[in-house]
C-alpha positions as a Python dict, from the first residue, in 0.01 Angstrom:
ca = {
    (1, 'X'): (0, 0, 0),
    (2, 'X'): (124, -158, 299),
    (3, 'X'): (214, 75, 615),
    (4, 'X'): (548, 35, 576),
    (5, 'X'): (524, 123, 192),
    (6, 'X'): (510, 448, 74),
    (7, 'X'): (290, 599, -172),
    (8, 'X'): (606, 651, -346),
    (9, 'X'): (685, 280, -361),
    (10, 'X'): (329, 145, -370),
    (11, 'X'): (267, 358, -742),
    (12, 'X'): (649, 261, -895),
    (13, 'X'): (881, 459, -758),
    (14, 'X'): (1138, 646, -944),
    (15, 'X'): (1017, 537, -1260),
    (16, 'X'): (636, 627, -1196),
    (17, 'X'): (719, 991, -1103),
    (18, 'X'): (968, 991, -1432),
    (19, 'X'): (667, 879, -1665),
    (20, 'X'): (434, 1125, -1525),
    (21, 'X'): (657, 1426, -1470),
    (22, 'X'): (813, 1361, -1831),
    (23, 'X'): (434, 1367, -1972),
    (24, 'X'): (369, 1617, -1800),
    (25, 'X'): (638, 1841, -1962),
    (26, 'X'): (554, 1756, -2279),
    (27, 'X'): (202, 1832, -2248),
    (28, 'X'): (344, 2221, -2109),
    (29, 'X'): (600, 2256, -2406),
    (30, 'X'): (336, 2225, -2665),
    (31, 'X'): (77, 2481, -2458),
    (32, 'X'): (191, 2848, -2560),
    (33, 'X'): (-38, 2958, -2206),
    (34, 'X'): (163, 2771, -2009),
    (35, 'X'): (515, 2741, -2205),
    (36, 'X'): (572, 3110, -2158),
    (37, 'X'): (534, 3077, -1750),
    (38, 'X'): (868, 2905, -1804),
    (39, 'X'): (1188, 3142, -1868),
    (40, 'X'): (1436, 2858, -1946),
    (41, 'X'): (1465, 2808, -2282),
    (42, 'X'): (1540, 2408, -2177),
    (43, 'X'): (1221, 2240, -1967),
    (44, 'X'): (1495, 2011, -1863),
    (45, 'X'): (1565, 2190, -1526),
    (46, 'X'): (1210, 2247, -1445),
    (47, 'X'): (1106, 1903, -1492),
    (48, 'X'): (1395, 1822, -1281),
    (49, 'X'): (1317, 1962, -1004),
    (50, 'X'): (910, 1905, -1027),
    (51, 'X'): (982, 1535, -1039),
    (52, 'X'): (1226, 1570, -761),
    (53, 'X'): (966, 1741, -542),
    (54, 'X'): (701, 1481, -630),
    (55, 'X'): (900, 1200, -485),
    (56, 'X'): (967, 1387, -160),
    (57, 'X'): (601, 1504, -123),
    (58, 'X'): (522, 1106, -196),
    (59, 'X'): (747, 987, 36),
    (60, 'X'): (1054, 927, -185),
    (61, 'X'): (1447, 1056, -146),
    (62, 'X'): (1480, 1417, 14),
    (63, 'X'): (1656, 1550, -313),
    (64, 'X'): (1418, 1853, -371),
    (65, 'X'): (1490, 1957, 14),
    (66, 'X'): (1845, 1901, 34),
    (67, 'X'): (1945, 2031, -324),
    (68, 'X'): (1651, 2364, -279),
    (69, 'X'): (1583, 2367, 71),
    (70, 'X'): (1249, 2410, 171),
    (71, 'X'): (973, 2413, -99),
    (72, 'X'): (754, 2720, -25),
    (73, 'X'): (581, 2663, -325),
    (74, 'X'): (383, 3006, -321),
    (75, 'X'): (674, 3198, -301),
    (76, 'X'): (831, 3028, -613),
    (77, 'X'): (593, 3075, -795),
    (78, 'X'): (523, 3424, -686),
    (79, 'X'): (691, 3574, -982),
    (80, 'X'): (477, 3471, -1267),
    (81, 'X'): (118, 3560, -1311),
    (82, 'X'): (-47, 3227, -1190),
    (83, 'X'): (-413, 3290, -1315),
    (84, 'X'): (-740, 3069, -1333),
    (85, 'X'): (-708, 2992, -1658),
    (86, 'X'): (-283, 2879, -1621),
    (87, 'X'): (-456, 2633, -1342),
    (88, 'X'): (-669, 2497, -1554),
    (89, 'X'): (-471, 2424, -1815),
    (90, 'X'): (-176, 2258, -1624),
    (91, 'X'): (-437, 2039, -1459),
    (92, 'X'): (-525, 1966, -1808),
    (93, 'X'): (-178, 1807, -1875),
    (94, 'X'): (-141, 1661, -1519),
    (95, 'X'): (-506, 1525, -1578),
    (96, 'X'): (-379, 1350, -1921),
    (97, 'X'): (-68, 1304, -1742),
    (98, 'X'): (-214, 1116, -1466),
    (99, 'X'): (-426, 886, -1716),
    (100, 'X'): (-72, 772, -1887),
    (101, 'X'): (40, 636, -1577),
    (102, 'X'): (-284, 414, -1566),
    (103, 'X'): (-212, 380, -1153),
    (104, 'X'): (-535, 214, -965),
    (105, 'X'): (-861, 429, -917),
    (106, 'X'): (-734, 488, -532),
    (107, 'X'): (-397, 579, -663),
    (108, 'X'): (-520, 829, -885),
    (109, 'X'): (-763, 967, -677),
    (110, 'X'): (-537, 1009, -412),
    (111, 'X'): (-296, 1153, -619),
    (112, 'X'): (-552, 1384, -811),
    (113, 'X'): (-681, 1581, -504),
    (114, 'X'): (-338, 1681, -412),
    (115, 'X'): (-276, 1800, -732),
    (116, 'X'): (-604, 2018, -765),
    (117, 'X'): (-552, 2174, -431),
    (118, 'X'): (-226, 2239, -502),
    (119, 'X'): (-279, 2381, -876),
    (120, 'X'): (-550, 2602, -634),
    (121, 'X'): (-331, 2771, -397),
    (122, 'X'): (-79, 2878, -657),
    (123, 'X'): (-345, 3091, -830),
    (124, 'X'): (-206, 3462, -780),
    (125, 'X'): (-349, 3670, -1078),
    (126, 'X'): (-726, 3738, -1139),
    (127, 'X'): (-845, 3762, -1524),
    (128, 'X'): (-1089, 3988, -1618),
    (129, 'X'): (-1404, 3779, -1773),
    (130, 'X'): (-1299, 3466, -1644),
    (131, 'X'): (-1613, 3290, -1564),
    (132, 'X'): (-1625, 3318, -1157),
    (133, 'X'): (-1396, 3629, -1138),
    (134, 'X'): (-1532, 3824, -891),
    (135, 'X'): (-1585, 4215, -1029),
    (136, 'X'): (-1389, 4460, -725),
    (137, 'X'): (-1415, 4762, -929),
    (138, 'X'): (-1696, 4879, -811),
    (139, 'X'): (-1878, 4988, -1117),
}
């Protein structure tokens, strides 16, 4: 990746965030956990604008932005009960997702930690026994 190249650019472009958005998706519509986070009955839209998002963050065209405005990821996702377990199992399909798109070891890695810190901060629902959950009952 040059400095005037983009991550973006330097990992395919268009095409790159189509491969690994669309495998992605297909991963999700075959998880029941995570299928039932999404209320269309079509993926189609939510891959959409995921993949449109992706290129911004990664320095492609502003289409998320100028089609949604501004991301505020938290808050869209506020609505459905994000929990531990949700997280772990859509970094499961970005994980396999990620591996499909066979980018260099920098690439991925690069690409990787943004997606765990991101999967992270959109956690908004404890689970009760979930190895970690911290017990606030007070029993």
């Amino acid at each position: 990746m040059t400095e005037q190249q983009s991550f973006y650019d330097a990992v395919g472009g268009a095409d790159a965030f189509h491969r690994l958005v669309a495998a992605f998706y297909r991963g999700v519509a075959a998880d029941p956990e995570l299928r039932a986070l999404y209320p269309e009955e079509d993926l189609g839209p939510a891959e959409v604008r995921f993949r449109m998002f992706l290129e911004q963050y990664w320095g492609g065209p502003k289409t998320y932005s100028e089609q949604r405005g501004h991301p505020r990821l938290r808050m869209r996702h506020a609505p459905f009960a994000v929990t531990p377990s949700a997280r772990d199992k859509w970094l499961g399909h970005m994980r396999t997702a990620l591996d499909e798109l066979a980018l260099t070891p920098e690439q991925d890695e690069q690409i990787w930690t943004y997606m765990v810190m991101a999967a992270h901060s959109m956690v908004n629902t404890d689970e009760p026994n979930y190895p970690g959950a911290i017990d606030v009952s007070g029993a």
